[in-house]
LUMMI-636153 format. One record per atom (N, C-alpha, C): z negated, x negated, y negated; residue in three letters. Coordinates in Angstrom, 2 decimals, m for minus. Layout:
N
NODE,Z,X,Y,Ala
...
This chain:
94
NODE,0.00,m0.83,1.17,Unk
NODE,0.00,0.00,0.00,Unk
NODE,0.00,m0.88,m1.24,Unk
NODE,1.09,m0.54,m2.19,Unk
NODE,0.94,m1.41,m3.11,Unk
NODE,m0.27,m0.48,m4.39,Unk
NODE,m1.04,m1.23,m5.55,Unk
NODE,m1.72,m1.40,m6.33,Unk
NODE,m0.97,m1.24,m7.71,Unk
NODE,m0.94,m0.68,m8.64,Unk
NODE,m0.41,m1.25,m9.63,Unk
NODE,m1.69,m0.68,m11.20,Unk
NODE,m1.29,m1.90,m11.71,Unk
NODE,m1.77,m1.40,m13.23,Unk
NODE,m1.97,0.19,m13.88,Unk
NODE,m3.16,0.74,m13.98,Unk
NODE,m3.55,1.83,m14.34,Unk
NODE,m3.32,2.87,m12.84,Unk
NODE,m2.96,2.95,m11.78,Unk
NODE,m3.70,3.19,m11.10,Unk
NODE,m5.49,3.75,m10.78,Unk
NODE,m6.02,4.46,m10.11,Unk
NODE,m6.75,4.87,m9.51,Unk
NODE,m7.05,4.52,m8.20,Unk
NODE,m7.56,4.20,m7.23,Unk
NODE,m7.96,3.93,m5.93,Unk
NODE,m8.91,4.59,m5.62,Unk
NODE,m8.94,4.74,m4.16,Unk
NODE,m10.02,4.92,m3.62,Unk
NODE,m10.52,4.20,m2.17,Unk
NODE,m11.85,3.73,m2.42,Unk
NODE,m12.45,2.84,m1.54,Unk
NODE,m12.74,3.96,m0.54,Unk
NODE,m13.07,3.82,0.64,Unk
NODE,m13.91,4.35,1.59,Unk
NODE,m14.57,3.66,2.81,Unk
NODE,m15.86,3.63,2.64,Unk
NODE,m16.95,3.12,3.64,Unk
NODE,m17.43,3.70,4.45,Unk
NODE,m18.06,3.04,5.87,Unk
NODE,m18.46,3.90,6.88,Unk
NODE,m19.92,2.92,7.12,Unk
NODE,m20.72,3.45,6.78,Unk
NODE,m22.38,3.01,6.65,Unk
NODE,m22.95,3.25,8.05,Unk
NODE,m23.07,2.25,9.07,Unk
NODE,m23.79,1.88,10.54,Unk
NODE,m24.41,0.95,10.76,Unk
NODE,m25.19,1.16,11.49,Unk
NODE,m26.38,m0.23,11.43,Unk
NODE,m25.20,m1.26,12.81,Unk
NODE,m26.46,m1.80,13.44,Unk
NODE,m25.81,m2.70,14.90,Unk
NODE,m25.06,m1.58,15.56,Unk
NODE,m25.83,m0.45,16.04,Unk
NODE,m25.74,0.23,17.41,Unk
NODE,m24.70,1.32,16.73,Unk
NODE,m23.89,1.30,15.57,Unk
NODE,m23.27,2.30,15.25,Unk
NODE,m23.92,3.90,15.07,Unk
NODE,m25.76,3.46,14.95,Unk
NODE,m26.35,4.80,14.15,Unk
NODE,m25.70,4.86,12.76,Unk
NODE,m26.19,6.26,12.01,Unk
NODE,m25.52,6.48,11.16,Unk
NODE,m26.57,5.87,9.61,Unk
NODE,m25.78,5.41,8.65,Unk
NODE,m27.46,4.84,7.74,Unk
NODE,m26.81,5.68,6.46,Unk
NODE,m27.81,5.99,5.72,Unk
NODE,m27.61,6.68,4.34,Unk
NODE,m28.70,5.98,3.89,Unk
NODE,m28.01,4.92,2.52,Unk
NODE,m28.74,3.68,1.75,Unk
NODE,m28.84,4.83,0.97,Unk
NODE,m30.35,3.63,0.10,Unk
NODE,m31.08,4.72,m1.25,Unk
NODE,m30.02,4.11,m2.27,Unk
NODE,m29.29,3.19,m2.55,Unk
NODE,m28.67,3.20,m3.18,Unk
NODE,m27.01,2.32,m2.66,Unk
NODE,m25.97,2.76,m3.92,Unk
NODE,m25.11,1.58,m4.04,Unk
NODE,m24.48,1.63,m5.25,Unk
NODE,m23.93,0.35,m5.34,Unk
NODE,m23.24,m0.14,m6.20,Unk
NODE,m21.45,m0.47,m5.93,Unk
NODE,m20.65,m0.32,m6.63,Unk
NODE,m19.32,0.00,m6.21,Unk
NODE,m18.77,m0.82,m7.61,Unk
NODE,m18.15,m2.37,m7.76,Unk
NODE,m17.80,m2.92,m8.61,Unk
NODE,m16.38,m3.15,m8.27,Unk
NODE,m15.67,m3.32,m9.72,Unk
NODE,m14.16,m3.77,m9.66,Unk
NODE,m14.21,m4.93,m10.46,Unk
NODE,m13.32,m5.88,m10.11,Unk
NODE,m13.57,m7.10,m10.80,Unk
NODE,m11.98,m7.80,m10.77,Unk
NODE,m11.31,m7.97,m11.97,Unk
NODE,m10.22,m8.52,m12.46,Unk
NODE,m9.87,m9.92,m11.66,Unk
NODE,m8.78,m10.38,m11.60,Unk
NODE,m8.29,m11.79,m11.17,Unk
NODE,m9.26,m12.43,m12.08,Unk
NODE,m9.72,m12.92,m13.44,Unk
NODE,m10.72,m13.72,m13.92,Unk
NODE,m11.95,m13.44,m13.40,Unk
NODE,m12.70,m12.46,m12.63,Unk
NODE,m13.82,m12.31,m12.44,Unk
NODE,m14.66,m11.65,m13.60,Unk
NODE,m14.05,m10.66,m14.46,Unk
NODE,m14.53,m9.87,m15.33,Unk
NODE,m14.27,m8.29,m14.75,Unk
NODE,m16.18,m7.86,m14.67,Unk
NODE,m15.77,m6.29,m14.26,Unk
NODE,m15.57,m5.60,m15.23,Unk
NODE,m14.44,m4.39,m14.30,Unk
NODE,m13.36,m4.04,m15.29,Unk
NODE,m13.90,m1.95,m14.76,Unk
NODE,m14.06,m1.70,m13.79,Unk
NODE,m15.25,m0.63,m13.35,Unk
NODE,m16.50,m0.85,m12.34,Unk
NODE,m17.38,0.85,m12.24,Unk
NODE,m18.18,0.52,m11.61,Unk
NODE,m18.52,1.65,m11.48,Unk
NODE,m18.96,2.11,m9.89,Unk
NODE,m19.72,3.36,m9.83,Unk
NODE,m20.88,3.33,m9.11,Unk
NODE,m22.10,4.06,m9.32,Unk
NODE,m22.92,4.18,m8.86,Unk
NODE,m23.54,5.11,m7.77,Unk
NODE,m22.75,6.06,m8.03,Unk
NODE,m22.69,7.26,m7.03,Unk
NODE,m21.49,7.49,m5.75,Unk
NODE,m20.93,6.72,m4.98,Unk
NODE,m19.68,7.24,m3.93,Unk
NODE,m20.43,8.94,m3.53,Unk
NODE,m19.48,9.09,m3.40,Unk
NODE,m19.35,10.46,m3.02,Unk
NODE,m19.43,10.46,m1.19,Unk
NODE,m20.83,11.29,m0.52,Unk
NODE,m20.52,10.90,0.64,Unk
NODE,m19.58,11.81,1.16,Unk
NODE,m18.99,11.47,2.33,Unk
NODE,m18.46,12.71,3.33,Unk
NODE,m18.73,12.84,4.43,Unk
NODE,m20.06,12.70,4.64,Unk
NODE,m21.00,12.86,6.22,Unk
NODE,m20.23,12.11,7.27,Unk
NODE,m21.42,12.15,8.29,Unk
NODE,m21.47,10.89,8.98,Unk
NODE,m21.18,9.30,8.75,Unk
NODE,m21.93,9.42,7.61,Unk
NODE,m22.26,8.05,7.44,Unk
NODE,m21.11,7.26,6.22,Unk
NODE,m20.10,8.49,6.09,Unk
NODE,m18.57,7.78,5.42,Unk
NODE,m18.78,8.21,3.41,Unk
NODE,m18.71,7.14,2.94,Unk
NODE,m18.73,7.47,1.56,Unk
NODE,m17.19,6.92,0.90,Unk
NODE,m16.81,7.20,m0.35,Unk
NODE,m15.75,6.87,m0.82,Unk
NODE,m16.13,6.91,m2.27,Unk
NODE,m15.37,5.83,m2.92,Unk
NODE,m15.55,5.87,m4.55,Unk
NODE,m14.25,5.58,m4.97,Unk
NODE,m14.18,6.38,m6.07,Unk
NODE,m12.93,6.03,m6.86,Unk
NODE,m12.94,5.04,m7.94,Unk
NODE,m12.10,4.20,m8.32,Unk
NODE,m12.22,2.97,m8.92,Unk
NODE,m10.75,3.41,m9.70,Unk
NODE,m10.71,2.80,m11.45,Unk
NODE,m9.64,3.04,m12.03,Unk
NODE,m9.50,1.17,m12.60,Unk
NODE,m8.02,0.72,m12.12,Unk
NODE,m7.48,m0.29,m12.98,Unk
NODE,m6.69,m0.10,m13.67,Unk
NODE,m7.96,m0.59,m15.10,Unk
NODE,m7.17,m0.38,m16.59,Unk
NODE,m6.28,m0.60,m16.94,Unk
NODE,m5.16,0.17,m17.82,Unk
NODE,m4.06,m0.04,m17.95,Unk
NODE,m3.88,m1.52,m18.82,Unk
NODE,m4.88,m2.00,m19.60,Unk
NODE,m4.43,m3.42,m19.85,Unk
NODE,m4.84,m4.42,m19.03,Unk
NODE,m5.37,m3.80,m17.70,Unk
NODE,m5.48,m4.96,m16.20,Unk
NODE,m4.22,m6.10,m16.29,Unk
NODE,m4.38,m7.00,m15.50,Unk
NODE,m3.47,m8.19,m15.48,Unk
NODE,m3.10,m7.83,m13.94,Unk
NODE,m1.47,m8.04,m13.51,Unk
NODE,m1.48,m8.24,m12.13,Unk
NODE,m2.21,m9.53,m11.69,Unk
NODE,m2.58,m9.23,m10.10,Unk
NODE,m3.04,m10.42,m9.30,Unk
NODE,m3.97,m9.96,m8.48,Unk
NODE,m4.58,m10.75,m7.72,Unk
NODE,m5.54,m10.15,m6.67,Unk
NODE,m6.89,m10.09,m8.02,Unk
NODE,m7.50,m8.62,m7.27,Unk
NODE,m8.57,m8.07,m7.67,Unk
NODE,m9.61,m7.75,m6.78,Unk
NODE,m11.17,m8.11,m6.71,Unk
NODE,m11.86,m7.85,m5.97,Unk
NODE,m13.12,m7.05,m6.18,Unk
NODE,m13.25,m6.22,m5.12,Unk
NODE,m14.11,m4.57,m4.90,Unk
NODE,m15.26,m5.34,m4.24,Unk
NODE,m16.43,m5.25,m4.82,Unk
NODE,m17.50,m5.77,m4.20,Unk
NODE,m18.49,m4.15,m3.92,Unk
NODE,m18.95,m3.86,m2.47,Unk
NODE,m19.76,m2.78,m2.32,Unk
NODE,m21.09,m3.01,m2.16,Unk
NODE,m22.21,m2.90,m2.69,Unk
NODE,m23.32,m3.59,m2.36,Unk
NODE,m24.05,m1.96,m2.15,Unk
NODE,m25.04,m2.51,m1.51,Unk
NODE,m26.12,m1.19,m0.93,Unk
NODE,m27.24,m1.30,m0.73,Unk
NODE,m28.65,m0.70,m1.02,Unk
NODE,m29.77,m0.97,m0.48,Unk
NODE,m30.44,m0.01,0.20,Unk
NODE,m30.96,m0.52,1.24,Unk
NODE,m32.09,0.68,2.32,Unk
NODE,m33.09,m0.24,2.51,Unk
NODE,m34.06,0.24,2.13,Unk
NODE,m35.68,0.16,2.96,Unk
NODE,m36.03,m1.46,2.33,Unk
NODE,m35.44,m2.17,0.72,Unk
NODE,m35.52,m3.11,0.05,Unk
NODE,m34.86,m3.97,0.96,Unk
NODE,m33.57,m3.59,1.43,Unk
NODE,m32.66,m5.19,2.52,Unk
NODE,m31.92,m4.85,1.20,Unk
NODE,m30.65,m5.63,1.24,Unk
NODE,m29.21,m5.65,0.54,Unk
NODE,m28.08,m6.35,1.33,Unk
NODE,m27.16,m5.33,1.09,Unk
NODE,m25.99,m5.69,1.85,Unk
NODE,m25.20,m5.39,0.86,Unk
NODE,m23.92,m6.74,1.34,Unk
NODE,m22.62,m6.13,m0.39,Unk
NODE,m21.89,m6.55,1.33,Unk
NODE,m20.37,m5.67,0.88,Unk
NODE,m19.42,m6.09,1.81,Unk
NODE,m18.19,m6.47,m0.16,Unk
NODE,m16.93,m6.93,0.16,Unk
NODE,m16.13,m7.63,m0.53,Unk
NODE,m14.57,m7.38,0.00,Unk
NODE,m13.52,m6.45,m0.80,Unk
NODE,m12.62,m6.46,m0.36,Unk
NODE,m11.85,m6.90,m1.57,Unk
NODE,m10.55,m7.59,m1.67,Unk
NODE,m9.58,m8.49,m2.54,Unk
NODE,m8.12,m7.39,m1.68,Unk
NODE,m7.62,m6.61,m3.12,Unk
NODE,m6.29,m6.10,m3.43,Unk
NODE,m5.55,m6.43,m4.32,Unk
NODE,m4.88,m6.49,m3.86,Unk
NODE,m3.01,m7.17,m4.94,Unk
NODE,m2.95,m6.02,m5.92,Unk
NODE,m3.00,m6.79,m7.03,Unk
NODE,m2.47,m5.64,m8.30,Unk
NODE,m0.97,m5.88,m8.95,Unk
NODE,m0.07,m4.90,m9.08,Unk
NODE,1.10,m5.36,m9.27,Unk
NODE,1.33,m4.48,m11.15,Unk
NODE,2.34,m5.40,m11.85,Unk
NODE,3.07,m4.20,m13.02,Unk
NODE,3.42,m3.08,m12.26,Unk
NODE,3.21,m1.82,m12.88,Unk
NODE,3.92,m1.05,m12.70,Unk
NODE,5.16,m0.95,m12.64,Unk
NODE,6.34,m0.39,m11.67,Unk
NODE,7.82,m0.02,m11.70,Unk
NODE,8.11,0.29,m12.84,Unk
């Protein structure tokens, strides 16, 4: 799937411990972060959709730069922290 400038996305996570129980963290954090490493959004709330699956929508700004961009998900339950880290290609628009 290509990415492009001003775009919308949407992330979606599936929250399981080892044994593939289901976990609902007290919190998360949902960052977007530019090829320089300047965040560019951020949400605090994903939206769940039961069993364990949440999704957040993320917007790259229309004066975004193409290049790889990286989605950092961080989460906390019971004072642990976990971030997972995904890197998408941002292209000009057609």
């Amino acid at each position: 799937m290509t990415n492009y400038i001003g775009d919308t996305i949407r992330i979606q996570a599936t929250m399981t411990d080892f044994d593939d129980s289901i976990l609902t963290p007290d919190s998360h954090v949902v960052t977007l972060y530019d090829p320089n490493g300047t965040q560019k959004d951020q949400d605090t709330s994903p939206s769940a959709e039961g069993g364990g699956v949440f999704h957040s929508d993320l917007t790259i700004p229309l004066t975004g730069s193409p290049g790889n961009w990286t989605i950092v998900w961080r989460t906390k339950m019971s004072d642990e922290y976990k971030f997972d880290m995904l890197t998408i290609n941002v292209e000009e628009a057609p």
